[in-house]
N, C-alpha and C positions, 0 to 999 in steps of 0.2 A: 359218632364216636371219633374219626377220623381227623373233623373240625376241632373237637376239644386237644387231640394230641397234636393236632398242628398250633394249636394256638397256644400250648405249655411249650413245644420246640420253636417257637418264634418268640415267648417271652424269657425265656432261658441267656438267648445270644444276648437280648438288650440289656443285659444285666451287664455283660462285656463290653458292647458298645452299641447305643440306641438305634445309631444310623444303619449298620449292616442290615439288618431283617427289617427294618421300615423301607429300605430302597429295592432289596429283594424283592418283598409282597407287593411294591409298586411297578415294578419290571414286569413278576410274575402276571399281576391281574391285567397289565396294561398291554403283555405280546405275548400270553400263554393262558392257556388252560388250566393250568397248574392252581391257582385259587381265585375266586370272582368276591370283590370284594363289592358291596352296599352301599346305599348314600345311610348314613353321612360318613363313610370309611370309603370312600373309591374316591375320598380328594386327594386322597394318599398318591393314587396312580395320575394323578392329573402332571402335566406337563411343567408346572410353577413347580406342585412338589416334590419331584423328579430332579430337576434344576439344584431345586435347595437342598433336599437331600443330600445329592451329588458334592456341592460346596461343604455343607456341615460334618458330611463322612470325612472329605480333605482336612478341612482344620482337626476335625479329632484323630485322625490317623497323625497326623504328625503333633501336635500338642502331647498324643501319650507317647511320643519317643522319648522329649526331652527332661531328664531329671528335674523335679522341683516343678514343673508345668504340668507334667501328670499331677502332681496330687493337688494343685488347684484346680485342673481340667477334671478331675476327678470330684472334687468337691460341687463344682457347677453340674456335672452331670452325677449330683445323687438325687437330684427332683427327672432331670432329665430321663434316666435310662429303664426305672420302674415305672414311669408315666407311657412310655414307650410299651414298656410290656402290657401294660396294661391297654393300650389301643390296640395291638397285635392282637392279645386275648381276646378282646370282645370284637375288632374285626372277621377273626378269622370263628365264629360260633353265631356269630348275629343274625345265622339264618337258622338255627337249631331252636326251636320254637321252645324245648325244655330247657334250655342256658338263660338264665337269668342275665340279665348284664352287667347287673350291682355284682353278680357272684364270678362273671366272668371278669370285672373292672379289677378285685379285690386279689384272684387266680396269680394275676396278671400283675400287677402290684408285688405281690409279695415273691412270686417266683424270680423276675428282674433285680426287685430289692435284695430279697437274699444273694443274689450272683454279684449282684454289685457291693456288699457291703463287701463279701470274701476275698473280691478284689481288691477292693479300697484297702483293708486290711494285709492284706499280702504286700503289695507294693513298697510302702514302707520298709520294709523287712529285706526287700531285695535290694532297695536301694542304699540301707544301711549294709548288706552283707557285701554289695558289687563297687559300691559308691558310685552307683548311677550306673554301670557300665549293663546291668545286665535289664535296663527297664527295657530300651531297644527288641531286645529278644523274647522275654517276655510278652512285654506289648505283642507283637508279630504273633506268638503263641494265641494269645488271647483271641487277636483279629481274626486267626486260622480256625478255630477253635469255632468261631461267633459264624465266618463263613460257613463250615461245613455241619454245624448243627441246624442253621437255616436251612440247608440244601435239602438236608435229610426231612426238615418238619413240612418243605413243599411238596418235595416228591415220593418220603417214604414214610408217612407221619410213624407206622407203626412199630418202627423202628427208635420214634423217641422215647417207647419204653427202654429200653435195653439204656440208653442215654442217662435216664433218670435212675436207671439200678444201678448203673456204673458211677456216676457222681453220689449216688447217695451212699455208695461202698468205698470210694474215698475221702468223703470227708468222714465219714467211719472208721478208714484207715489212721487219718491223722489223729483223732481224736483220739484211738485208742494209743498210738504211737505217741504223746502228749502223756495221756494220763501214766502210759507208763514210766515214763523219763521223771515223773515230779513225784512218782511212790516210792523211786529204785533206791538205794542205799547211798550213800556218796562216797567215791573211795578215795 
């Protein structure tokens, strides 16, 4: 059970940004106990991928600072960030004998995909309301965000419940915050 909630809180961050929770679980498996990752999921911790990871967190850390390069960096990583979650997924259950891995691939897919589209979709909006000024900070939000939900899916997986009741109670929020603004009266 433990495995499944780690592997929904490590597909969650890649929807933010792929690199965070791929370099975590390669740190993790490589100088802790914290999760033991499989062949063919332990090239993740190998020393090359470690390396590249390292470099591809740097480009995309700075890429989503700058206005207009986020939403191309953003475009390039909408194969990236659910493909991510979807290794997270099936890396972190591949020992769970009842986790299919088509079911674990698909988890993992869609949970990243969803985080990434609502990103994609926000950014925009901030950048038209800031004129760029507020991607910076956001961004940072996001990286924090993708940090400390990683943290929580190595060390506290049980906790990524509360994660998943609290995001799914605000996109609840907005939505009902949305529907009402478009029923209200105009005055």
């Amino acid at each position: 059970m433990y495995e499944i909630l780690t592997g929904l809180g490590l597909a969650m961050p890649a929807g933010l940004n792929a690199y965070i929770p791929l370099l975590a679980v390669a740190l993790a498996d490589r100088y802790t106990g914290l999760i033991h990752l499989t062949a063919p999921y332990d090239v993740i911790s190998s020393p090359v991928a470690i390396v590249l990871l390292i470099v591809l967190l740097l480009v995309e850390l700075l890429a989503d600072k700058i206005p207009v390069i986020d939403h191309v960096n953003d475009l390039v990583q909408s194969a990236i960030r659910p493909s991510s979650g979807a290794v997270l997924m099936m890396a972190s259950t591949d020992a769970l004998p009842a986790m299919n891995p088509i079911v674990a691939m698909i988890l993992g897919l869609t949970i990243a995909g969803a985080v990434h589209v609502a990103k994609a979709a926000v950014r925009p909006v901030v950048t038209a309301m800031t004129g760029g000024i507020g991607n910076p900070v956001v961004s940072a939000a996001e990286d924090g965000a993708a940090i400390g939900i990683t943290v929580i899916a190595l060390v506290a997986p049980i906790l990524i419940v509360v994660v998943i009741v609290a995001a799914t109670y605000a996109v609840y929020a907005v939505y009902r915050r949305r529907a009402r603004r478009r029923h209200a009266p105009d005055s």
